[in-house]
C-alpha positions in Angstrom: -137.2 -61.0 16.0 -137.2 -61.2 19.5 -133.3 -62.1 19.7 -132.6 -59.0 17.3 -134.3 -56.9 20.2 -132.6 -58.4 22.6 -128.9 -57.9 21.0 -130.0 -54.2 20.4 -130.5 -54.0 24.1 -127.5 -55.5 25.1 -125.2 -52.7 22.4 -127.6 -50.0 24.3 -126.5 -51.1 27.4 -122.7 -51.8 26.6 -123.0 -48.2 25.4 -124.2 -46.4 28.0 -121.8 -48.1 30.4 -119.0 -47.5 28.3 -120.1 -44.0 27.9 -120.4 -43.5 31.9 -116.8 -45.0 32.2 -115.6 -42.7 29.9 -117.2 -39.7 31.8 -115.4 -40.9 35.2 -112.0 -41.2 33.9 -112.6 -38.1 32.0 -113.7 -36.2 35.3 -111.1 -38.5 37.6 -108.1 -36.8 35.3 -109.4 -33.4 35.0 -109.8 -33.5 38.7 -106.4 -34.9 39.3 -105.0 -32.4 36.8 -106.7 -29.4 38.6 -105.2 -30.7 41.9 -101.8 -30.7 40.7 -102.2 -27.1 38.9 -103.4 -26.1 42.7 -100.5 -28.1 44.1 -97.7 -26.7 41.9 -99.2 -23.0 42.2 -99.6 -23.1 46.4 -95.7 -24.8 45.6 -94.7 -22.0 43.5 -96.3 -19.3 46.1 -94.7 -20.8 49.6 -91.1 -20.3 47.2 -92.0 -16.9 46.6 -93.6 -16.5 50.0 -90.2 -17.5 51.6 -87.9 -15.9 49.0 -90.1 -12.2 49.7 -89.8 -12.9 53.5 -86.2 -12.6 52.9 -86.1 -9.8 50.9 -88.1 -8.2 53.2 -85.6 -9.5 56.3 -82.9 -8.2 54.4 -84.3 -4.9 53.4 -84.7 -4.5 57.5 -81.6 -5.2 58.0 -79.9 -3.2 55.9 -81.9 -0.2 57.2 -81.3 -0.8 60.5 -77.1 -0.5 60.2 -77.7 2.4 58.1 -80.8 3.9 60.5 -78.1 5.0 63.3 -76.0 6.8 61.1 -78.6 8.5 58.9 -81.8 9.2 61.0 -80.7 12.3 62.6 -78.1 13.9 59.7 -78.7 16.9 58.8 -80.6 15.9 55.9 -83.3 14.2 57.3 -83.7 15.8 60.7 -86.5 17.1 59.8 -88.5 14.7 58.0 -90.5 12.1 59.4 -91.2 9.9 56.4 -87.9 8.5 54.9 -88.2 6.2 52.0 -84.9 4.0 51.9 -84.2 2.5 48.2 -82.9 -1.4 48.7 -81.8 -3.2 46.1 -83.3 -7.4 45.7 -81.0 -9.4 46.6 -82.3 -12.6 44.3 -80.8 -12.0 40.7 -83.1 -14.4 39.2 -86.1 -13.4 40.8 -88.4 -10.7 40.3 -89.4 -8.8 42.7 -89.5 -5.1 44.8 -88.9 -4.1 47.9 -89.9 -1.1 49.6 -88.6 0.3 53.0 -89.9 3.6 54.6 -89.2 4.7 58.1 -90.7 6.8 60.5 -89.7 8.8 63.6 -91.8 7.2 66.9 -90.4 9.8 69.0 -92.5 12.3 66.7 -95.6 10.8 68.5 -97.5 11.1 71.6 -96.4 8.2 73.6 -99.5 6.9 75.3 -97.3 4.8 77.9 -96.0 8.4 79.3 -99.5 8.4 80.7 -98.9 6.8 84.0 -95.5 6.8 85.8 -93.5 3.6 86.8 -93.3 2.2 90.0 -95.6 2.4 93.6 -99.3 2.9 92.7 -98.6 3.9 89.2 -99.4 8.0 89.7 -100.7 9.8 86.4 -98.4 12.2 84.5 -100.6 14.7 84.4 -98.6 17.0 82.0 -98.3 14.0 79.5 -102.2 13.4 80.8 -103.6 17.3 79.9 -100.8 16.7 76.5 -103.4 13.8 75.5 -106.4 15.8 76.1 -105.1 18.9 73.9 -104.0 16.4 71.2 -107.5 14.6 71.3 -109.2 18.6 70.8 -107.5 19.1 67.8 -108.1 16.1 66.5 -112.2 16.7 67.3 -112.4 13.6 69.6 -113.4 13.1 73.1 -110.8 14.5 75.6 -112.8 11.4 77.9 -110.2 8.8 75.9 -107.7 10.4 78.2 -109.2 8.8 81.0 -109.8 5.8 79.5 -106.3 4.9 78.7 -105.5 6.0 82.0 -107.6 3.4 83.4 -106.5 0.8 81.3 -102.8 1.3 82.3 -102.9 2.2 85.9 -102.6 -0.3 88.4 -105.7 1.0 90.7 -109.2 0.5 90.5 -110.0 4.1 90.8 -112.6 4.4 88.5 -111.8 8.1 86.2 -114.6 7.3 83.7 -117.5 4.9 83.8 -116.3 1.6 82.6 -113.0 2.4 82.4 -111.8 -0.4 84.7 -114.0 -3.2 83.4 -111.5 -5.6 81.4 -108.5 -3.3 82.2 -105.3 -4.5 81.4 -103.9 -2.3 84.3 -100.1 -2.1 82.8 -98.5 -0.6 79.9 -99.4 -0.4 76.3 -97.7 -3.3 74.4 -99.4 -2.0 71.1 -101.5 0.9 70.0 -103.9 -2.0 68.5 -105.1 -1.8 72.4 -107.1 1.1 71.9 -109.6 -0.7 70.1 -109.9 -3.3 73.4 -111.4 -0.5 75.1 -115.0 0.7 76.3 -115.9 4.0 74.4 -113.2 3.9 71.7 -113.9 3.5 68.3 -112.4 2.2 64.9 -113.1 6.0 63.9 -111.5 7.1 66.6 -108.8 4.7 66.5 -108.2 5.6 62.7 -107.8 9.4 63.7 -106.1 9.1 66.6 -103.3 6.2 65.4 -101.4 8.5 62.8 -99.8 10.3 66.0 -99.6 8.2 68.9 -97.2 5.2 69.8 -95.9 3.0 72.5 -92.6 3.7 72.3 -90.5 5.6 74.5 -89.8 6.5 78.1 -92.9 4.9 80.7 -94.3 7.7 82.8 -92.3 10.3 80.7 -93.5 12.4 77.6 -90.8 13.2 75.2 -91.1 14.8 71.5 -89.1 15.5 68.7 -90.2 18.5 68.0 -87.9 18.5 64.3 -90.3 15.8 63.0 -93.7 16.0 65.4 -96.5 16.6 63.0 -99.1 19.6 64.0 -101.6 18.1 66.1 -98.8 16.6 68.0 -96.8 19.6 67.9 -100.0 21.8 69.4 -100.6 19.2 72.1 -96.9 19.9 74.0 -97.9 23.4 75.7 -101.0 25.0 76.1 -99.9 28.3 74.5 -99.4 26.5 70.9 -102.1 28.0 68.5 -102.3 26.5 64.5 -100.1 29.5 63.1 -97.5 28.7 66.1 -97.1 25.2 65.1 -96.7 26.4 61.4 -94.2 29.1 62.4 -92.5 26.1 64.3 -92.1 23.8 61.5 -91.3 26.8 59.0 -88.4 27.6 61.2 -87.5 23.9 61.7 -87.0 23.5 58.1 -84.6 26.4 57.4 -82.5 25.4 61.1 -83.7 22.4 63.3 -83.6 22.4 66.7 -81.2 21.3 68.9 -79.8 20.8 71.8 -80.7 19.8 75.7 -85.1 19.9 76.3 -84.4 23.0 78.4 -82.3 24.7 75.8 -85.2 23.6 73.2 -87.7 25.4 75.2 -85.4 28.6 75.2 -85.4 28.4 71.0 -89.4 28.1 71.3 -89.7 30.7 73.1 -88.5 33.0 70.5 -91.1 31.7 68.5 -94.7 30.9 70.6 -94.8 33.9 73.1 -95.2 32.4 76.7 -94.4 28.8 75.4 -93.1 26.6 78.3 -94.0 22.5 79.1 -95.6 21.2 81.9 -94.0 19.1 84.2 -93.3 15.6 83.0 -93.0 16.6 79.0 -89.8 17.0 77.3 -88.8 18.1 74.0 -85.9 16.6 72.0 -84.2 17.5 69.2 -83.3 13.7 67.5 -85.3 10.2 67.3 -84.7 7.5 69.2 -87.5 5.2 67.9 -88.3 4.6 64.4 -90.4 2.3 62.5 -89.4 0.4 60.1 -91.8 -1.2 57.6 -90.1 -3.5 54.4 -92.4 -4.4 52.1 -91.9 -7.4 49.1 -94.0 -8.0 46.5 -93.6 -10.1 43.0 -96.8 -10.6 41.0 -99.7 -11.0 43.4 -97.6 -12.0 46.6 -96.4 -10.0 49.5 -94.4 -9.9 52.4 -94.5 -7.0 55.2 -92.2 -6.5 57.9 -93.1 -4.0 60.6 -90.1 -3.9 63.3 -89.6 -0.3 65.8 -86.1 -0.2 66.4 -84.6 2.0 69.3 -81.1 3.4 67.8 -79.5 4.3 71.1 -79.7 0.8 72.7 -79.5 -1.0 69.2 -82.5 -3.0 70.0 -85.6 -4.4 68.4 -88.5 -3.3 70.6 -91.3 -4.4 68.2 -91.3 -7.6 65.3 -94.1 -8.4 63.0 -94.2 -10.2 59.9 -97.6 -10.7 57.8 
């Protein structure tokens, strides 16, 4: 009896061991399984990733040679959001790319704050241009002086603060704004739709065919909300054109008393534009930001995410 218990033990036992080994190859291939589903997915993505990337190089590209020829015809000198259709180059791949440009030279360009050279003097037409555009906007005409403090080489101090952690040279990025004491993400959010850092240093110029309201209100003094309606209204039915001066003469007939202070110019084409190509297939994406500056044919900001 006592060697019939013990046999009945030893099956338990031979059992339960078997049992457990089953259990750790049964966990040992679902694991490895798993990790090569991962592994061929994360394979699968980096091919995508790389064949969006150039989709989205080439979408740039084209835009580019066709951006010189194209950005200031008569068709789209007056708008500032251009949508360019680009076809995917990958016939057995599936996948869309979308390219839309803007005009930078339709924006308040925050390096025309301070001039170039000797102790970096403030443009104070560009500078009392800021503080109109930040009124309209509803935001503290005070972020006037702190950019100005962040660019300027001195340490004249023309806000509290303003020269703690200043950069004290020109704006690379407008992501720079948020680096600074008293500026917000909410104010950063407003402000970013019209200001770049593109264009002339220590010189304010606007194209005033594509410059959106605030920015269009923030050039003269004498600009009220129905002027810079009457402005566009008229720029759609004949743009402007010509030399800043003659620009200013057109104006005239529109905004009674309009002039520009010294240091802020009006133009009547772009010379910076933003380029943003965007490829997607299924859940992946590839973005492309590049500004390109037509008139010298070079690339003046890359960024690929």
């Amino acid at each position: 009896m006592r060697n019939l218990v013990l046999v009945k033990n030893e099956h338990g036992m031979a059992l339960v061991i078997t049992l457990l080994v089953i259990v750790l190859l049964t966990a040992m291939v679902v694991e490895f399984s798993y990790g090569v589903y991962i592994g061929t997915n994360n394979l699968y993505n980096w091919r995508d990733a790389q064949r969006l990337s150039l989709m989205a190089k080439s979408g740039v590209n084209v835009t580019a040679r066709m951006l010189k020829d194209i950005a200031n015809a008569t068709e789209y000198k007056t708008q500032n959001h251009i949508e360019m259709p680009v076809e995917n180059p990958f016939k057995d791949f599936q996948g869309n790319i979308k390219i839309s440009v803007e005009d930078e030279t339709a924006k308040f360009n925050l390096n025309s704050l301070v001039r170039e050279g000797g102790d970096r003097a403030v443009n104070m037409g560009a500078y009392n241009a800021l503080k109109r555009l930040l009124s309209v906007l509803s935001l503290d005409e005070r972020i006037a002086d702190r950019i100005v403090d962040w660019i300027d080489e001195n340490s004249e101090v023309k806000i509290s603060g303003g020269e703690i952690g200043a950069k004290n040279t020109f704006l690379d990025s407008t992501d720079e704004l948020l680096l600074m004491r008293g500026i917000t993400k909410q104010d950063y959010d407003t402000l970013v739709p019209y200001i770049t850092v593109c264009g002339s240093k220590g010189m304010l110029y606007v194209n005033i065919n594509r410059a959106g309201i605030p920015v269009i209100r923030s050039v003269a003094d004498s600009v009220k909300e129905q002027d810079a309606e009457r402005i566009i209204n008229h720029r759609n039915l004949s743009p402007f054109n010509g030399e800043p001066w003659q620009i200013v003469g057109q104006l005239q007939g529109i905004v009674n008393g309009f002039a520009t202070e010294s240091g802020v110019f009006l133009t009547a084409e772009g010379q910076y534009f933003s380029i943003t190509s965007t490829a997607t297939s299924g859940g992946v994406k590839r973005i492309i930001d590049m500004v390109l500056n037509t008139t010298k044919n070079r690339i003046e900001y890359w960024k690929e995410y």
